[in-house]
N, C-alpha and C positions, 0 to 999 in steps of 0.2 A: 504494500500500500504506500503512494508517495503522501509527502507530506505536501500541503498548499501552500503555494508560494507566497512567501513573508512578501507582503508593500512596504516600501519602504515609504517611512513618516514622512506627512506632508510637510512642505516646508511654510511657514506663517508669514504673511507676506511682513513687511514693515509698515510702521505706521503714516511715513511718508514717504510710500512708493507712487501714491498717485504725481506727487511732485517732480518727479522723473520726466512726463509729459510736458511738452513746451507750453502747450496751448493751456491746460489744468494750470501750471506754475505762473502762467502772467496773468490767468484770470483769477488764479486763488491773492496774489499779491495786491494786483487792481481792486480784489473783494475789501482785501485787508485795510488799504489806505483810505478806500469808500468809508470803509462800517468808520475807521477812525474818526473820518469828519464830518461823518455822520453824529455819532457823539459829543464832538465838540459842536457841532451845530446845536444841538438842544441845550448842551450849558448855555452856549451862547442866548439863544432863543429864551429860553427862562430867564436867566440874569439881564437881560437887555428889558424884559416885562418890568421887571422889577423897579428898574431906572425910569420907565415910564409912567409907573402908575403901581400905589401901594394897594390895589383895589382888589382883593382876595377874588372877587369870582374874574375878573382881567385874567389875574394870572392863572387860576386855574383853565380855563379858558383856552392856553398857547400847548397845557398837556391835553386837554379833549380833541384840539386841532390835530395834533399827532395820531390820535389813537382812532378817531372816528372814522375817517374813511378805510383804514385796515380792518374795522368791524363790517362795513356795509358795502368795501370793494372786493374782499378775497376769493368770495365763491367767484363774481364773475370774472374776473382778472384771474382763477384758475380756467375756467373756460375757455375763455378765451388764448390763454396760452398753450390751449391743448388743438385748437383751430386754426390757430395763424403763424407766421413763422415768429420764433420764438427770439431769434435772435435780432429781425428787424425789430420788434416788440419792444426787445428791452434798449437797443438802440435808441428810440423813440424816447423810451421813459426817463433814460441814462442820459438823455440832451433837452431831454423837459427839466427835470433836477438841473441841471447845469444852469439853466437860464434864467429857473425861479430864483436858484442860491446867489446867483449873480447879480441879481438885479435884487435881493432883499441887501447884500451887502452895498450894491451902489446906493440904497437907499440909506442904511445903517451911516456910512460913511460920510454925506451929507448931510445929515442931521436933521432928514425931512420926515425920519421914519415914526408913525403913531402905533397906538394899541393895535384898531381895525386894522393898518397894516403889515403888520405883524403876526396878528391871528390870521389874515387871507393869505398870506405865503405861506405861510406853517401848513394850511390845510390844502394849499394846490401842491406843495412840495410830497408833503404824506400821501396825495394820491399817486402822484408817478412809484414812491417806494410801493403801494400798495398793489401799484397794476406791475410790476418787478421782482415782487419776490417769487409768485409760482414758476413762474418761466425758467427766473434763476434754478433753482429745485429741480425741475425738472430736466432741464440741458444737463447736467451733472452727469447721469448714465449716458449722454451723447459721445463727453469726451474723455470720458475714463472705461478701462476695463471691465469688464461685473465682476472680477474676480476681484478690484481694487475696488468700487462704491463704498462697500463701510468704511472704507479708510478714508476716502473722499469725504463722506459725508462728516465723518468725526476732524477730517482738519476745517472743515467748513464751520464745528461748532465751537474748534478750535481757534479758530480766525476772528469768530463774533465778540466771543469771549474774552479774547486779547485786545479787542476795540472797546469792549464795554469797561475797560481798567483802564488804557492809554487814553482814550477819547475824551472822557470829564475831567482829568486831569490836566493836560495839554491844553485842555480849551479854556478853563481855570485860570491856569499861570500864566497864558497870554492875555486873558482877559484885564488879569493882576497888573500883570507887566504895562501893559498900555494904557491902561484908563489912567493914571497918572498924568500921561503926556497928552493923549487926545481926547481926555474925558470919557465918563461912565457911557455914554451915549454910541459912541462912534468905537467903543473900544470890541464889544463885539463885530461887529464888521469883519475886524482880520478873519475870525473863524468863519463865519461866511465863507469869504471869498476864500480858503483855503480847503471848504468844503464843496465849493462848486472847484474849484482845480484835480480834489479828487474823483469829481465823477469823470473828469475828461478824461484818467486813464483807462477807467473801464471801459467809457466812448473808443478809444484810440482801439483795446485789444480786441471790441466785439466787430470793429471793423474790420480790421485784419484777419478775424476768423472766415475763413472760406467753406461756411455749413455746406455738405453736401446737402442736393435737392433731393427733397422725401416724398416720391410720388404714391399714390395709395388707388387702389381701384374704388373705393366706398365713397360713396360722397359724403360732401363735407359734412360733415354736423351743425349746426344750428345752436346760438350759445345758450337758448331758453332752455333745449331740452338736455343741450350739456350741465347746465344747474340744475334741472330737474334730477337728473341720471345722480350727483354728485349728494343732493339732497336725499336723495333714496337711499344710496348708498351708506351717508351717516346713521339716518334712521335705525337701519338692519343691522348695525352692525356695536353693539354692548362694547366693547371696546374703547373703540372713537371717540362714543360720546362719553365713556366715563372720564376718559381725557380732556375731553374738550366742557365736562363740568368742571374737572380739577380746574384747568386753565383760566377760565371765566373766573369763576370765584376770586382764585389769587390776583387775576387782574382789579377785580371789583374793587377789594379793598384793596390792595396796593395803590393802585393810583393816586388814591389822596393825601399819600405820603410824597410821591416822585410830585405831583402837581402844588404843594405847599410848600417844599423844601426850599426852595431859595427864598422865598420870600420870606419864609422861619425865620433862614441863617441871616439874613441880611437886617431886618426888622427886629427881630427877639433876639437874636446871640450878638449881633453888632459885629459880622463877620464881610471880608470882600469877597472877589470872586477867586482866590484861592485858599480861601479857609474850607 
């Protein structure tokens, strides 16, 4: 009787093999410097309310501007990025952010900027994030291996994570550093405009990405019955939603911590924008 041939032990991929890939490595780096001025964008955006107007629901106000449309965009904005090309999409979004952040910081910088204007960039900015992130998600198995995805996906949480520590920080100690010299008003401005220079790396690499064309015999889908399909989908399925209560919850009340903070620090502790 022979004996069954021993396999020999899989070998575990590494945690940053997807980074190996040219195209994976400049859009994970382009993510990285995004998510970063992305965070500095909201110290700034909160700490610039603050300078405007001590008026607790104002400021509350600049964090519902951020959060609202990712409540009431994400189903269709996944939709749709399962319909249209994904990379034109986030193109599109990735140069809407560019122009919004550009143009709050030309505003921030001259010193013409108000509350209302403040809150209406915050909320057309959060919808380009909002119609960007499925697409993002999704393109992810486009340009990595399936044997590499988890690892993908885990430098991707990797990435956020490293932006949600450097981002308030950074955006803090500039804020620190300049309101000094150009005043409380204008001093967020720099993160602005260094938040809209970050999207244009993403802009630059999604354009130089050459997606192959994905033809399909099926026709297209429809985005009503793609939210329908999507909406059904959670329904059925106990999992999902028990995640997606966890999630809710903690947002619920979290928020009114993230949406009072600077005005706390600033009003009640007597602190600047690097405290």
């Amino acid at each position: 009787m022979k004996a069954a041939p021993v396999r020999p032990p899989s070998r575990r991929l590494p945690a940053w093999a997807p980074l190996r890939s040219p195209l994976f490595r400049a859009l994970w780096l382009a993510s990285l410097a995004s998510n970063i001025g992305s965070w500095m964008h909201n110290v700034g955006a909160s700490w610039l309310m603050t300078s405007l107007t001590r008026d607790a629901g104002l400021n509350a106000l600049v964090t519902a501007a951020e959060a609202l449309p990712i409540f009431l965009l994400s189903l269709p904005a996944g939709a749709l990025a399962d319909i249209i090309d994904r990379r034109k999409l986030m193109i599109a979004t990735q140069t809407w952010a560019l122009l919004i952040t550009g143009g709050l910081a030309a505003l921030t910088f001259s010193g013409v900027v108000t509350p209302p204007f403040l809150i209406g960039f915050t909320l057309l900015l959060s919808m380009g994030s909002a119609l960007t992130s499925p697409a993002w998600q999704a393109v992810i198995p486009e340009i990595v291996k399936k044997k590499q995805l988890p690892a993908a996906i885990g430098l991707g949480g990797i990435s956020f994570n490293i932006a949600r520590i450097l981002g308030p920080t950074l955006g803090g100690l500039i804020i620190g550093a300049l309101a000094p010299h150009i005043g409380n008003i204008s001093a967020p401005g720099a993160v602005f405009a260094l938040n809209a220079l970050s999207f244009s790396g993403v802009v630059a690499v999604l354009v130089f990405w050459k997606r192959p064309a994905r033809n399909s015999d099926l026709p297209p889908e429809h985005i009503v019955s793609a939210i329908r399909t999507g909406l059904r989908y959670t329904r059925h399925s106990p999992e999902l939603c028990a995640i997606l209560i966890r999630v809710c919850g903690f947002i619920l009340f979290g928020s009114a911590l993230w949406a009072m903070l600077s005005l706390h620090s600033r009003q009640n502790l007597k602190l600047d924008a690097t405290g």
